[in-house]
C-alpha angles and dihedrals in degrees: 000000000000116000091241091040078061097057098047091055096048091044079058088245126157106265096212099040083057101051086043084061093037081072073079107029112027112141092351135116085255090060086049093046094043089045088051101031093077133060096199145313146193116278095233112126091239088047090051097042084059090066092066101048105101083060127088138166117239088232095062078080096070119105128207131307116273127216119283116298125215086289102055086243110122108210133160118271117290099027120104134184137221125210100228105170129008118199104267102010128092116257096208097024091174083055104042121344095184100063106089127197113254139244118262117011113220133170127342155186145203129225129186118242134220092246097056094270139106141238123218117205120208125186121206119225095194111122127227129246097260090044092058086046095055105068118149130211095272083056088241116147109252117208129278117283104199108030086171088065090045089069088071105044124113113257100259086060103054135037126218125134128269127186139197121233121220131194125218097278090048104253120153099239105157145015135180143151107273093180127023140162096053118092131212096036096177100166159305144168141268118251123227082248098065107260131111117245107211137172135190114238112225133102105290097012129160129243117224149187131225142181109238089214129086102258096003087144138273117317122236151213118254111209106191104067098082126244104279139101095302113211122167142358136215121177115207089191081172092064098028092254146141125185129196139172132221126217123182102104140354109240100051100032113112135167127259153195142193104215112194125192117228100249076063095044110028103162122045100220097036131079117277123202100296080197097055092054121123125223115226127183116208112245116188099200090201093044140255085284098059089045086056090063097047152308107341127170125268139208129207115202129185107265119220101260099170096121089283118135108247093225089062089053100050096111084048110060118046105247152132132254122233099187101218103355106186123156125045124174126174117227139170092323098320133096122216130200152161143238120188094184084078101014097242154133120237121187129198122202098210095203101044086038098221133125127218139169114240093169125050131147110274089237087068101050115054114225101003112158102249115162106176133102095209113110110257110267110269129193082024108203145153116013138212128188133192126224087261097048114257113151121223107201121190121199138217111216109336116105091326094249135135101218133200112235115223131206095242083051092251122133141230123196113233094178152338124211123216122261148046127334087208101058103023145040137191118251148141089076106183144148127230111233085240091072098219108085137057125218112199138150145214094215105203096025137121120216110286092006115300116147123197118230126291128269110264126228115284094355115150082203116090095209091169090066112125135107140181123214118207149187124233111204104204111198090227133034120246111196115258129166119219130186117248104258101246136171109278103248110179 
C-alpha cells in the first residue's frame, strides 16, 4: 500500500475521500500539512471533507467563462490567449519559413531549456496516404507500408511530432520537425532524461522515442510496447515503469505497462534498455464494476509481445478492458489514468496494487455529490497534472473544453475552443514550466472556427486536415516539474 494510503487508514480516514483530494495534493507540502494537521477524525465522508477544508486550488478563483475573444477561445476574466501555429503556415517565418505547422495537433509535452526557456512538443495524428489506403474490413487504420516514402510527404499526409521553442521572457523564437516518417502520432509523454516518448495509433502502430530538441539526434523504435493504438505515456522512473493506454475499440482496448529490472534501469532519471523491457497487460480478477465502488486488486500478466497487434490477442491473456483509455499521468506513487468509453478516472496505487475510480458522470453514479452546475466531462482525453495534483482534462467532442478536476469531483471550465464537437477535439494540454501558461489545440480547426468540407466518401484525399496550436496566460502559476529538454542517446 502507499505510504500515505498507510497513514489515512491508520488515522482511521476515509481512503477514497483522500485520493479524491490527492487530485490537489498529491506529493506536495500541502499532502504532508493535511496528513499531520489533524489527530485524528471520524471516517465519515463529511468528517473527513472538513479536513480539507483549509486547502484550495488556485483554480477555484476563476470565474466563468466570457464570450469568444478575438481568437474564438472563451476563457475567465484575466486570462488571455496567444495563436502560435496554424496548420500550413510557418510559425517563426523570419527563422525558417519553410517549416510548416503541421495537420492535426495531438498530444504534447513541455520540457525546460538551458537558457532558461522552455520547448512544447506537439504529435500529429494525420495519416499518411498509404495509411488511409489500408483500411481493413473492420475500417481500422492499419499501419504504414512504406515508412521511407513517408519522409517526403507533405505534412497533412504523415504524422510525426513538431515543437516550438520559447526563451526566458516566452517568445516564440523557433520551431522544427523533431520525429517524421511515422503517421497517426496521437500521443505520448516526456522522460526524466529529456526525450518524448510517442506512438501511432492504428491498429498495429510503434511506439517511438525523440529528442525535443533541433538536431537532438535521430529518433528511434521502441520494441517493447507491443503493436497496438498507442495513447499516452507515463514514466514511474521510482518503480522502473512505464504505463501506457490503447485506444482503437472498446471492446478490445486495455491498459498497459513496460516493467524494467534494475540491472535494466539502473538509474531512475536516466534512460534504462529500452530493448530488456517487458510488456504487462492490467487484469482486474473482480471485474471493471467492483473496482467503480472502491480499491480493488489488480494483476499484471505478461502481454504477448511477439509482433503481434494487441487487438488480435485480447481472448489470450487474462485482462480487462478499458473501452477508450486515453490520458495517463504518475504521480507520488499513483497512477492516474482515463477512459472515455465510460467517461472516468481510474487510479492505481503502485505499491497496494489495487485500481479504483475516483470520476464518473454523475448520471452514472446515483447520489454523488456533485455541486456544480457544469455539465460532467464528456469525451473525456489526454490528461495534465500539476505537482500538487490538479488535474487538467481535454475533451474530444463534448462541449470542446479543456476542464479543471476538483477534489470533490466537481469540475471547473478553464476554457472552451471554437468549433465543432463533430469534426474537432481539443487536444495537446500542457503546462509551461513556468507554471504559468497552458498549451492546448483544437486539432482539426481553423482560426476562429472554420472547417473545411468533409471528407468525402472513399477520397484518398483528407480535405478536413488543419489545426491551430495555442497559449493559454493564467493570471497565477500552479508548480509543475519539466525535464530538461537533452540530445536523444540510445
Amino acid at each position: 500500500m502507499n505510504p500515505l494510503l498507510k497513514e489515512v487508514e491508520r488515522k482511521g480516514w476515509s481512503r477514497r475521500v483522500f485520493l479524491r483530494n490527492l487530485l490537489y495534493s498529491a506529493g506536495s507540502v500541502a499532502t504532508a500539512n493535511w496528513l499531520t494537521a489533524c489527530g485524528g477524525g471520524s471516517s465519515s465522508s463529511s468528517s473527513d471533507d472538513s479536513n480539507f477544508a483549509n486547502f484550495s486550488s488556485k483554480f477555484k478563483t476563476m470565474g466563468p467563462l466570457l464570450e469568444p475573444n478575438d481568437d474564438g477561445i472563451r476563457l475567465p476574466e484575466g486570462f488571455t490567449s496567444r495563436q502560435l501555429a496554424v496548420f500550413g503556415a510557418p510559425p517563426v517565418p523570419e527563422v525558417d519559413p519553410l517549416f510548416f505547422w503541421h495537420s492535426d495537433p495531438d498530444g504534447g509535452g513541455t520540457f525546460r531549456t538551458e537558457d532558461g526557456g522552455w520547448i512544447y512538443v506537439s504529435n500529429s495524428e494525420a495519416r499518411d496516404l498509404t495509411t488511409v489506403r489500408a483500411l481493413n474490413p473492420t475500417g481500422v487504420f492499419l499501419s504504414n507500408l512504406d515508412r521511407e516514402t513517408a519522409e517526403f510527404l507533405p505534412p497533412f499526409f504523415g504524422g510525426g511530432v513538431s515543437a516550438l521553442r520559447f526563451d526566458v521572457e516566452g517568445n516564440l523564437v523557433d520551431a522544427y520537425p523533431c520525429q517524421r516518417g511515422t503517421t497517426t502520432n496521437c500521443s505520448g509523454g516526456a522522460t526524466p532524461w529529456g526525450t518524448w516518448i510517442n506512438g501511432e495509433e492504428i491498429w498495429d502502430g510503434k511506439m517511438f522515442e525523440c529528442s525535443p530538441l533541433r538536431d537532438g539526434g535521430e529518433y528511434v523504435e521502441l520494441p517493447r510496447f507491443g503493436r497496438k493504438a498507442h495513447e499516452m505515456v507515463a514514466v514511474d522512473a521510482d518503480n522502473r515503469a512505464i504505463y501506457h493506454t490503447e485506444d482503437i475499440d472498446t471492446e478490445t482496448d486495455r491498459f498497459y505497462r513496460t516493467l524494467w529490472d534494475s540491472s535494466s534501469w539502473p538509474v531512475a532519471d536516466q534512460r534504462p534498455d529500452m530493448d530488456a523491457g517487458k510488456l504487462q497487460v492490467l487484469y482486474v480478477p473482480a471485474g471493471i464494476d467492483v473496482a467503480r465502488a472502491g480499491p480493488t486488486p489488480i494483476v499484471w500478466n505478461d502481454a504477448i509481445d511477439d509482433g503481434t497487434p494487441q487487438p488480435a490477442t485480447v481472448d489470450m491473456v487474462d485482462a480487462t478492458i478499458f473501452g477508450g483509455n486515453e490520458g495517463v499521468w504518475s504521480l507520488s506513487g499513483f497512477i492516474f489514468f482515463s477512459t472515455k468509453g465510460d467517461n472516468n478516472i481510474w487510479v492505481i496505487d503502485v505499491e497496494g496494487q489495487t485500481i479504483e475510480s475516483i470520476y464518473e458522470p454523475r448520471n452514472d453514479v446515483a447520489g454523488s455529490p456533485f455541486d456544480s452546475d457544469e455539465e460532467p466531462l464528456t469525451g473525456v482525453d489526454n490528461i495534465a497534472m500539476t505537482l500538487d495534483g490538479e488535474m487538467l482534462v481535454v475533451e474530444d467532442g463534448g462541449y470542446m473544453r479543456c476542464m479543471v478536476l476538483l477534489p470533490d469531483r466537481t469540475t471547473i471550465p478553464l476554457l472552451q475552443l471554437p468549433g465543432s464537437a463533430q469534426l474537432t477535439e481539443v487536444t495537446g494540454v500542457a503546462i509551461a514550466p513556468s507554471g504559468d501558461r497552458i498549451y492546448v489545440s483544437g486539432q482539426r480547426s481553423r482560426p476562429l472556427g472554420i472547417f473545411p468540407p468533409e471528407l468525402e466518401p472513399g477520397s484518398l484525399i483528407p480535405t478536413r486536415v488543419a489545426g491551430v496550436t495555442y497559449e493559454i496566460q493564467m493570471p497565477f502559476s500552479v508548480r509543475v516539474s519539466s525535464p530538461m529538454a537533452k540530445p536523444l542517446v540510445s
